[in-house]
C-alpha positions, 0 to 999 in steps of 0.5 A: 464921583463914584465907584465902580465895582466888578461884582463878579470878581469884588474888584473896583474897576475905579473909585474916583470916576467921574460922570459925564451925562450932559451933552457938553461932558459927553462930547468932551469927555477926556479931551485935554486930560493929560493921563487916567490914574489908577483908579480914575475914570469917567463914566459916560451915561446914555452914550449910545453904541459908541466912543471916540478918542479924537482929540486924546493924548493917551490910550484907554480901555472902556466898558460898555454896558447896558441899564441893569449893569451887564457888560455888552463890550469891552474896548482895551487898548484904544488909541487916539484917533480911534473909535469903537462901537459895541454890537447892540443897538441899545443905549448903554453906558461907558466907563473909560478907564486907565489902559490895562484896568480891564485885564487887572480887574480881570473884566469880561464880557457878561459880567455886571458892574455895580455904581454907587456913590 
C-alpha cells in the first residue's frame, strides 16, 4: 500500500491505495469491489491512455498522469460501462479514487502528485 498526496494542495488523495502493475491486476482492476472508502484507492502503473469501468458496480474518479507526477487528466464521476482516455500519447499512471475525492482534494489538471510508501 501507499499514499498518494496532491503536493499543491498538501491534501492525501488516498493513504491505503493499492497497486496494480502486472497485466493480471491491471486487467482486474476493481472489477468485483463492491465500493472505494474514503481513503482507498488503486493506483494503476504504465496503464497507457486509458481506463474502463466494464464489469463495476460503482463510479469512480481517476487521475491521470505522467513519469514525473503531473496531472495530464483527470476523470470525476465515471460510471460503469464507461471509458476515458486522456489526450497524450504517453504512458501514464491512474490512480482510481472513491467518486467525489477529486473535487474534495481540490485536484487539477497541471498539479503533481507525490507516491510514497
Amino acid at each position: 500500500m501507499v499514499k498518494v498526496m496532491n503536493q499543491r494542495t498538501g491534501i492525501l488523495l488516498g493513504d491505503q491505495v493499492e497497486i496494480a502493475q502486472t497485466f493480471s491486476t491491471r486487467l482486474i482492476g476493481l472489477i468485483g469491489r463492491k465500493e472505494l472508502k474514503s481513503g482507498e484507492g488503486l493506483l494503476i502503473k504504465g496503464s497507457g491512455n486509458s481506463i474502463h469501468t466494464c464489469f463495476m458496480k460503482f463510479p469512480i474518479d481517476a487521475v491521470f498522469f505522467d513519469s514525473k507526477g503531473q496531472v495530464i487528466h483527470l476523470a470525476k464521476g465515471l460510471h460503469p460501462w464507461r471509458m476515458t482516455i486522456a489526450k497524450s500519447l504517453k504512458r501514464t499512471d491512474v490512480l482510481e479514487l472513491p467518486m467525489g475525492a477529486i473535487e474534495a482534494s481540490d485536484t487539477r489538471i497541471g498539479d503533481h502528485v507525490s507516491v510514497t510508501t
